[in-house]
C-alpha positions as CSV (number, residue, x, y, z in Angstrom):
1,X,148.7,135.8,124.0
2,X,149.5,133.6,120.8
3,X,147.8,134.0,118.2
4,X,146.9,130.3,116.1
5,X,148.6,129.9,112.7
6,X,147.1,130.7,109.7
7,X,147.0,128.1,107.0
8,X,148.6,128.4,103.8
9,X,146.3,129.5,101.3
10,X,145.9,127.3,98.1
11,X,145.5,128.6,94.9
12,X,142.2,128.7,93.3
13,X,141.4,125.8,91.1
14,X,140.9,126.0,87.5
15,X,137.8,124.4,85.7
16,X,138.7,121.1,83.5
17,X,138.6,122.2,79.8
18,X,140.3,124.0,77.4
19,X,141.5,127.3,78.1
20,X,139.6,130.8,77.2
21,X,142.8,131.8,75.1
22,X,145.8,130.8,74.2
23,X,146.5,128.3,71.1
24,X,144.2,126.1,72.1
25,X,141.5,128.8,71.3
26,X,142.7,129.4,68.0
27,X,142.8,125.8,66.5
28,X,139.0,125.6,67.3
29,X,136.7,124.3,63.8
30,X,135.0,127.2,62.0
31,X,131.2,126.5,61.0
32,X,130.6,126.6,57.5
33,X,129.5,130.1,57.0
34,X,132.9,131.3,58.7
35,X,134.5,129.1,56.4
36,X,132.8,130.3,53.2
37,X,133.0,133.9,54.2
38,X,136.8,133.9,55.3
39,X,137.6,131.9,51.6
40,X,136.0,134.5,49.9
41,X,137.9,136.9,51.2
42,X,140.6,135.6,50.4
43,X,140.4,135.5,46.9
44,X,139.0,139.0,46.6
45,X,141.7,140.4,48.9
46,X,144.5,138.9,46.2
47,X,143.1,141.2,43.6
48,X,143.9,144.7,45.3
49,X,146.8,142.9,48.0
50,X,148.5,140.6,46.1
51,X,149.5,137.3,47.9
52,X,149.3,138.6,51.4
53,X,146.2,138.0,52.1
54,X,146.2,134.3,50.9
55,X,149.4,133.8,52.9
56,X,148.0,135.4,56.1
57,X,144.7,133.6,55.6
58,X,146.9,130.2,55.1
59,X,149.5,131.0,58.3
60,X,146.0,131.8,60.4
61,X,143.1,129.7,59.1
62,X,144.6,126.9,57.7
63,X,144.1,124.5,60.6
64,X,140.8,125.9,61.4
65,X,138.7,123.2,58.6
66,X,139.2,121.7,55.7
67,X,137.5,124.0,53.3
68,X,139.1,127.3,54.2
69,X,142.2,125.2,54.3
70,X,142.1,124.2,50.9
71,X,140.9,127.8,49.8
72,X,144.1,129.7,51.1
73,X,146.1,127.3,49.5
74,X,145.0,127.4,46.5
75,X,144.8,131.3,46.0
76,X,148.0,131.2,47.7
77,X,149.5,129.4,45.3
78,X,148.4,131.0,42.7
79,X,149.1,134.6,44.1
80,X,152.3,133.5,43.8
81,X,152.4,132.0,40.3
82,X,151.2,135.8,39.8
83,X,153.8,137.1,41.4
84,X,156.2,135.1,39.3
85,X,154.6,135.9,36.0
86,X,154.4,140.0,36.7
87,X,158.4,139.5,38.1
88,X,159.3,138.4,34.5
89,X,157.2,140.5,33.1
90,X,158.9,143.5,34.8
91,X,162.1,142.1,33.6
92,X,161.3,142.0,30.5
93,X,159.3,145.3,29.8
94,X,162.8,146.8,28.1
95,X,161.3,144.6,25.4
96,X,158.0,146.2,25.7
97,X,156.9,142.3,25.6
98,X,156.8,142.7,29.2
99,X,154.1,145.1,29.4
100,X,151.4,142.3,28.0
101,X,152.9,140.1,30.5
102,X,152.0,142.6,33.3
103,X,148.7,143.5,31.9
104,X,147.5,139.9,31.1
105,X,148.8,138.7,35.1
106,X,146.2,141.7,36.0
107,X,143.6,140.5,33.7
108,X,143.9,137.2,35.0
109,X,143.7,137.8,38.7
110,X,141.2,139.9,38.3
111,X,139.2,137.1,36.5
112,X,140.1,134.0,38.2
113,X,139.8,135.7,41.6
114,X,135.9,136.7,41.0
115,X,135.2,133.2,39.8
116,X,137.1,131.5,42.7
117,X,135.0,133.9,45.5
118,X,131.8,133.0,43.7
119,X,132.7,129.6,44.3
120,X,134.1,129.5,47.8
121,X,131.2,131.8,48.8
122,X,128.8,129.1,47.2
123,X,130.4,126.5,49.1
124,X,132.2,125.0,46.3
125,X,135.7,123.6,45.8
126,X,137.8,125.4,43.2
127,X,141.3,125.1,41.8
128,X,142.8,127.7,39.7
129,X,144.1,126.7,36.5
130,X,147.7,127.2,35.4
131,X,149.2,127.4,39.0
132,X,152.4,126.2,40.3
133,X,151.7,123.9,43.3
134,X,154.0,125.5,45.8
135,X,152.1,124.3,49.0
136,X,150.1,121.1,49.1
């Protein structure tokens, strides 16, 4: 006795569309709220983290709409001018002249940062003033 051949089985077919995951997933538009709520966050995360959470916010959410875009570069950049300003600072606290340097930097994230989350969480555009434009 033979037995008949069995057919090849084909591979399931996949559903046209973007994938679940993946990149594709990730480059997906925020609605507004997300948008405001991630921006915000951002700028209060720079008073107690520095610039890492502007720079993770801009590597992960800048392509995700305009507004939290804009947001993470612009607390990014001026996390950065911060970061600049307390380096010098540190360099020159042998002259004690350094330690207003640090302690104004402090004052001034600490200020700018709560007026730039009131904003973003608001829905409004802000720019810090005094910043180097590192990223545009």
């Amino acid at each position: 006795m033979t037995t008949p051949p069995v057919p090849p089985q084909q591979p399931p077919q996949q559903p046209p569309g973007p994938p679940a995951y993946g990149p594709a997933a990730s480059q997906q538009p925020m609605n507004p709220a997300d948008e405001k709520l991630w921006a915000t966050l951002v700028h209060v995360g720079g008073i107690f983290f520095e610039f890492l959470p502007a720079l993770i916010g801009y590597l992960v959410l800048k392509d995700r709409g305009p507004f939290v875009s804009a947001h993470t570069k612009t607390a990014l950049n001026f996390q950065l001018t911060l970061l600049i300003a307390e380096i010098v600072g540190w360099i020159t606290a042998v002259f004690f002249i350094g330690f207003l340097i640090i302690l104004a930097a402090y004052i001034v994230k600490i200020v700018f940062s709560i007026i730039a989350a009131i904003k973003a969480n608001k829905g409004e555009w802000y720019t810090y003033p005094l910043t180097i434009t590192f990223i545009k």
